[in-house]
C-alpha positions as CSV (number, residue, x, y, z in Angstrom):
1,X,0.0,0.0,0.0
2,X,1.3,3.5,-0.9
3,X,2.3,6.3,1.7
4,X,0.8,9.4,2.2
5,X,4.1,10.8,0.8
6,X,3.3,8.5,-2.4
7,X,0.0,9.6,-3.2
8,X,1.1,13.4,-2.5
9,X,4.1,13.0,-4.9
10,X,1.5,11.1,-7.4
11,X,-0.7,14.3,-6.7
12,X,2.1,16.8,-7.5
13,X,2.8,14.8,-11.0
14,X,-0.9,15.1,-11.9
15,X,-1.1,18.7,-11.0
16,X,2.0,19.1,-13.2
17,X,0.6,17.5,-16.2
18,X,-2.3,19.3,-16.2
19,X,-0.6,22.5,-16.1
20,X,1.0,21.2,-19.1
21,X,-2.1,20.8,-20.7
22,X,-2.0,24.5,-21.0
23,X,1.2,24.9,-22.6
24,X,0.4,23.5,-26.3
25,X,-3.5,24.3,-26.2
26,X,-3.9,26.4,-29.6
27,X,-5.1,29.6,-28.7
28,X,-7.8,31.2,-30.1
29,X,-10.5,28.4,-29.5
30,X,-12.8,27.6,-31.7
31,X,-15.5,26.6,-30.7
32,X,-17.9,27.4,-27.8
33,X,-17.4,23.7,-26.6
34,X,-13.4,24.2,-26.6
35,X,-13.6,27.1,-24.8
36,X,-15.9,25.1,-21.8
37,X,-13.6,22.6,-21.8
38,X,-10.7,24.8,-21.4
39,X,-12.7,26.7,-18.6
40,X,-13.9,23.4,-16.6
41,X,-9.9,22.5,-17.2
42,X,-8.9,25.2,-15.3
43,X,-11.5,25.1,-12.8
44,X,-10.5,21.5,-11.8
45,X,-6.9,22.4,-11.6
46,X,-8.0,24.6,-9.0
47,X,-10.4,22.3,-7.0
48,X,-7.8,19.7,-6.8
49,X,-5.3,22.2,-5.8
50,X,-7.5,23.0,-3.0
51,X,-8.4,19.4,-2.0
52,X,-4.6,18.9,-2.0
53,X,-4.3,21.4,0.6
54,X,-7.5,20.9,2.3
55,X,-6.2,17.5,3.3
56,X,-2.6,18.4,4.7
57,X,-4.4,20.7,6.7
58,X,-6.5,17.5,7.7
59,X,-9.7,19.1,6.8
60,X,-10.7,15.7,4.8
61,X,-14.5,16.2,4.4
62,X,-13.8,19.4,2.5
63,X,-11.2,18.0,0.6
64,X,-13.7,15.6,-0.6
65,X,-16.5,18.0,-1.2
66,X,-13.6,19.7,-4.0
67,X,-12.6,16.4,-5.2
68,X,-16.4,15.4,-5.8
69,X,-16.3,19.1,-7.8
70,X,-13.4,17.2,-10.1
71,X,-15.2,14.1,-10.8
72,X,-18.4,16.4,-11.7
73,X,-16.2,18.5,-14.0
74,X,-15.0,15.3,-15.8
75,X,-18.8,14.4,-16.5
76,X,-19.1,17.7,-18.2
77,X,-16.2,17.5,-20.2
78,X,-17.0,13.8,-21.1
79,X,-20.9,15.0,-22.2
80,X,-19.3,18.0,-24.4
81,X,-16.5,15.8,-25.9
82,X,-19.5,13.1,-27.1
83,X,-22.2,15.2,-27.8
84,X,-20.8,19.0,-28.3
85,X,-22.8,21.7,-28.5
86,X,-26.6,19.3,-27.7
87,X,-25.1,18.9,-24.3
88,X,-24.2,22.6,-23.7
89,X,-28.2,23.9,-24.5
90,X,-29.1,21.0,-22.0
């Protein structure tokens, strides 16, 4: 089983490989679907960012609550990456 240490270093490699993400997106987007997804991209950066620190501080509920925000943010870009600009109106 994997140490706290572990999973923050495995947390810090995600966190840098979403930034990343950034650095070759071709700006000016397209699309209004590109530029949601490139908005919820951010926005989960930052909510796992904050669960990250949320539980070193040992506030785990909260950290969970943010985490929960990242899972819902991958629905959304999942439902605009299958069905584009249907799911958006909906």
């Amino acid at each position: 089983m994997a140490t706290i240490t572990e999973w923050y270093d495995f947390a810090d490699r995600l966190h840098a490989t979403a930034i990343s993400m950034f650095k070759v997106l071709e700006l000016p987007l397209q699309t209004d679907g590109q530029q949601y997804a490139l908005t919820l991209l951010a926005r989960t950066i930052s909510n796992f960012e904050a669960a990250v620190v949320l539980h070193k501080m040992e506030r785990f509920l909260e950290a969970r609550i943010m985490m929960r925000c990242c899972y819902e943010n991958l629905f959304y870009i999942g439902g605009i990456a299958k069905e584009g600009d249907v799911f958006l109106k909906q």
